[in-house]
Every structure is written in structure tokens, then in C-alpha cells.
KESE-574118 format. One record per residue (C-alpha): residue number from 1; x, y, z. Coordinates in steps of 0.001 Angstrom, whole numbers, plus 500000, padded with zeros to 6 digits. Example, Ala and Ser with C-alpha at 12.3 -4.5 7.8 and 13.67 -1.06 7.14 Angstrom:
<nodes>
+-----+--------+--------+--------+
| num |     c1 |     c2 |     c3 |
+-----+--------+--------+--------+
|   1 | 512300 | 495500 | 507800 |
|   2 | 513670 | 498940 | 507140 |
+-----+--------+--------+--------+
</nodes>
This chain:
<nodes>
+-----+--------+--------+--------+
| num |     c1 |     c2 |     c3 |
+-----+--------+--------+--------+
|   1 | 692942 | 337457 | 702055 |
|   2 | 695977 | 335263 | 702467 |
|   3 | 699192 | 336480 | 700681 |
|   4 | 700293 | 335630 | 697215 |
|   5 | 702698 | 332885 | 696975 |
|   6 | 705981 | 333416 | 695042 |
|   7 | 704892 | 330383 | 692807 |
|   8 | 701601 | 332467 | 692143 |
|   9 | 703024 | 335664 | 691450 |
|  10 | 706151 | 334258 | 689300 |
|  11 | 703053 | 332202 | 687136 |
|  12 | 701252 | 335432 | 686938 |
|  13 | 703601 | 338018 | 686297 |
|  14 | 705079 | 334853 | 683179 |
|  15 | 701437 | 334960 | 682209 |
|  16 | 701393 | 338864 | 681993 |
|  17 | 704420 | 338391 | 679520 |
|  18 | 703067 | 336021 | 677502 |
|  19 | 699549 | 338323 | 676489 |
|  20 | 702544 | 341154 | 676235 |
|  21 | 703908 | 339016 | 673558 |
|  22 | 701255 | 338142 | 671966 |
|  23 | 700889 | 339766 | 668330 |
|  24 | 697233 | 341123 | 669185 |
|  25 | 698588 | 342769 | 672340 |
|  26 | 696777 | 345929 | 673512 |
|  27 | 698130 | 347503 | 676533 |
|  28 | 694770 | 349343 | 676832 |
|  29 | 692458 | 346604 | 676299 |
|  30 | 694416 | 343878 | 678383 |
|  31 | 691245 | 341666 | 679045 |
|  32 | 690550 | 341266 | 675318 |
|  33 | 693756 | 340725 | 674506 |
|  34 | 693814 | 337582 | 676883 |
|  35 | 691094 | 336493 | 675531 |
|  36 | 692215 | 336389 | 672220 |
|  37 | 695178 | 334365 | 673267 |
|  38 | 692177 | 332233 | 674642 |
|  39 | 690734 | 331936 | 672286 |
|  40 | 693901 | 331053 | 669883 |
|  41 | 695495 | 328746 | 672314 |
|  42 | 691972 | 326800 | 671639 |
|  43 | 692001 | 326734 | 667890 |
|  44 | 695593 | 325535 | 668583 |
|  45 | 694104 | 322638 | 670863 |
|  46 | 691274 | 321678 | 668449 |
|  47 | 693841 | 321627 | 665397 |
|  48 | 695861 | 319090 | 667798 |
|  49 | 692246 | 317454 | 667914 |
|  50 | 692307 | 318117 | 672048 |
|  51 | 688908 | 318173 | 673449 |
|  52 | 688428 | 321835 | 673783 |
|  53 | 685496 | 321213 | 676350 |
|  54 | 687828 | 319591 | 678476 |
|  55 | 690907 | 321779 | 678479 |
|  56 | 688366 | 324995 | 679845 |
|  57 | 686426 | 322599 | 682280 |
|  58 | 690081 | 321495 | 683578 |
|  59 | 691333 | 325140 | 683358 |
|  60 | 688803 | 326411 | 685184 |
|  61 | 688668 | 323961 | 688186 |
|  62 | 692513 | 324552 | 688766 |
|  63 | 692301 | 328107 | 688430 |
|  64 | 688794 | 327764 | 691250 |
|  65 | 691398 | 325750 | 693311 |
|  66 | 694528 | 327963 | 693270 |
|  67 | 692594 | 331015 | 693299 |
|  68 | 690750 | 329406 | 696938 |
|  69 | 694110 | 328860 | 698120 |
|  70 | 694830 | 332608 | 697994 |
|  71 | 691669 | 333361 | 699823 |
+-----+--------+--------+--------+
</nodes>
């Protein structure tokens, strides 16, 4: 496994600080809480009338990408 880049690990440790923030934060449930903010960020995008399809398909090929260049 190749080492984590410092672009990687600043964007994950911001990411771990944004669920931490988040007002449904649970420091023992730390998967559901990030999927809450998921899930919220996506009523946020379909308020903003953003195809919610989209954003997920797009999230998840960039994450498949980055997370291949870490391999």
C-alpha cells in the first residue's frame, strides 16, 4: 500500500472535523454520524435543485480514483 499523501491526509483529517462539528456528532457511532451529514449535505443539494444522482455517482468515482492512487 503506497503512503498517504499530505493532500490526502490534510482532506481527511478536515473531513474528520467537519462530522466533529456536525450537530448530530457521535464520537461512538462515527459511521452514522457521517452518514447523516450525507445524507443532509443531500437534502441541501436537492433544495438547491442539484441532481442528487449525480453528485453520489461523481462522489463516488473520485473517491474510487483517489482511493486507487493510495493503493
Amino acid at each position: 500500500m503506497a503512503k498517504e499523501s499530505k493532500m490526502m491526509r490534510l482532506r481527511t483529517v478536515s473531513a474528520m472535523e467537519a462530522v466533529k462539528r456536525y450537530p448530530c456528532y457521535d464520537k461512538y457511532d462515527v459511521g452514522s454520524s457521517i452518514v447523516d451529514l450525507l445524507a443532509d449535505l443531500l437534502h441541501l443539494a436537492a433544495k438547491r435543485n442539484y441532481n442528487t444522482s449525480e453528485i453520489l455517482t461523481r462522489a463516488t468515482r473520485h473517491f474510487d480514483v483517489e482511493r486507487k492512487e493510495t493503493i
